[in-house]
C-alpha positions in Angstrom: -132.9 -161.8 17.1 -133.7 -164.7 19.0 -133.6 -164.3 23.6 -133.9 -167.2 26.2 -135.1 -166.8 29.4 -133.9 -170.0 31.5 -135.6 -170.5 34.8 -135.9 -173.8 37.6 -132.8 -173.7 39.0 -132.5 -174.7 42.7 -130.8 -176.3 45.8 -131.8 -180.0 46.0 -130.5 -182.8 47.8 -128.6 -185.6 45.7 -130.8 -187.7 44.3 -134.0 -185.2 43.7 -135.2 -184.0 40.0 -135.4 -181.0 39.1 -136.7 -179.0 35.9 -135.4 -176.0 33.9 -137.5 -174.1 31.4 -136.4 -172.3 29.0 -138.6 -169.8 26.9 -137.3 -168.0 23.3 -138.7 -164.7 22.1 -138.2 -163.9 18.4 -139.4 -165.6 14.7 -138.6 -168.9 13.7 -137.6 -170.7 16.6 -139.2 -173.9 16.0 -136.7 -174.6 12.9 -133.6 -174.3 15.2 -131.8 -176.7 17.4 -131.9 -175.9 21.4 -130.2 -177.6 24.2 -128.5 -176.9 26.7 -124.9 -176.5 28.5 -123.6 -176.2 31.8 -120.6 -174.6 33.5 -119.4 -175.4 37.2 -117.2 -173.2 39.2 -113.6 -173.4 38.3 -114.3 -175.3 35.1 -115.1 -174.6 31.3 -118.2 -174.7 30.2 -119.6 -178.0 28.5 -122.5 -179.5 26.7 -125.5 -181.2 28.1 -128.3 -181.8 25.4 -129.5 -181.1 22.5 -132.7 -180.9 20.3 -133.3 -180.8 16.6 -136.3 -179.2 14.9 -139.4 -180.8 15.2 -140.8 -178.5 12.5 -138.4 -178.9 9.8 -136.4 -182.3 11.4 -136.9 -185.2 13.5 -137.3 -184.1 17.3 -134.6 -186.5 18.5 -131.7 -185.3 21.4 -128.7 -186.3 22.0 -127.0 -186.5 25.3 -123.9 -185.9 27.3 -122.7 -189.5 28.3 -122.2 -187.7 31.9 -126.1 -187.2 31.8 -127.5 -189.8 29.7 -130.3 -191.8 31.3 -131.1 -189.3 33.7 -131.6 -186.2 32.0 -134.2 -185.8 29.3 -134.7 -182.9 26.7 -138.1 -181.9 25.6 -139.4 -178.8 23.0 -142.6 -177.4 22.9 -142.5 -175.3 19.8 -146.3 -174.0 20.6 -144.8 -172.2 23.7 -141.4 -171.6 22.1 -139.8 -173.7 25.3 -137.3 -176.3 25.4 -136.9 -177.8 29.1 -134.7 -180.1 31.2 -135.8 -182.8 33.2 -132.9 -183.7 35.4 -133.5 -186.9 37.6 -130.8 -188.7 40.5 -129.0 -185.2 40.8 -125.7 -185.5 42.2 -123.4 -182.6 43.7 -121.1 -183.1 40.0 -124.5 -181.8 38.6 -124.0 -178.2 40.4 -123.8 -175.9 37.7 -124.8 -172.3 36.3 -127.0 -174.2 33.3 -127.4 -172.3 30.1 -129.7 -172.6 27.3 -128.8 -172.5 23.9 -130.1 -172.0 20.3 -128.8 -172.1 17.0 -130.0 -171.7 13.4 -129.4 -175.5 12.1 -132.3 -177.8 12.4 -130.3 -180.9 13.5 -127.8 -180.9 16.2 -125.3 -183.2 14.5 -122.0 -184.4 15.5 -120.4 -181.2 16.6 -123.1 -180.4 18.9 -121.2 -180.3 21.5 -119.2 -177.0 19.9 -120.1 -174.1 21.8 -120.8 -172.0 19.0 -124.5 -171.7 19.3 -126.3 -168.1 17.8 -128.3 -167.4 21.1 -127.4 -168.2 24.6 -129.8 -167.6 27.5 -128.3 -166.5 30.9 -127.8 -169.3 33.5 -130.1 -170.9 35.9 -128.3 -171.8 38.7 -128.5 -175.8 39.8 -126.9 -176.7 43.2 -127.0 -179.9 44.8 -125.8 -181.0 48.1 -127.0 -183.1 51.4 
């Protein structure tokens, strides 16, 4: 049984960076994909990033086109972490953001599909001026 513990979220003004961390308890970790999703008030929940392996795959993320170029996805299998650096927030960024983890090592096409193993609970990300 895997657990993630998310943590970093904040109140920023739009434009600041920010950066959630996400730790995950349990064996074998490092051979899953983790990422991340996102959920705003009044609205369904929906993907942000993802991570394959770096163990047992290639390392590389893929991106939300909402979020591409200013959000980047990082692993460090050593501290059993994946983290989010999110730059030129805007208020559209607010957000409960949720880590995820599933036992695949390559995200894939359908990583988007919210049928991830292990969810973390959110870290709330709110921006306004």
């Amino acid at each position: 049984e895997v657990q993630l513990q998310a943590s970093g979220g904040g109140v920023v003004q739009p434009g600041d960076s920010l950066r959630l961390s996400c730790v995950a308890s349990g064996r074998g970790v490092s051979q899953y994909v983790m990422g991340w999703f996102r959920q705003a008030p009044g609205k369904e929940r929906e993907p942000v990033s993802c991570i394959n392996s770096m163990a047992i795959s290639d390392g590389s993320a893929v991106y939300a086109d909402s979020v591409k170029g200013r959000f980047t996805i990082s692993r460090d299998d050593d501290e059993n972490a994946v983290y989010l650096k999110s730059n030129s927030l805007n208020p559209e960024d607010t957000a409960a953001y949720f880590c995820v983890a599933d036992r695949r090592p390559q995200c894939g096409g359908d990583w988007t599909n919210p049928l991830y193993d292990f969810w973390g609970q959110g870290t709330q990300v709110t921006v306004s001026s």
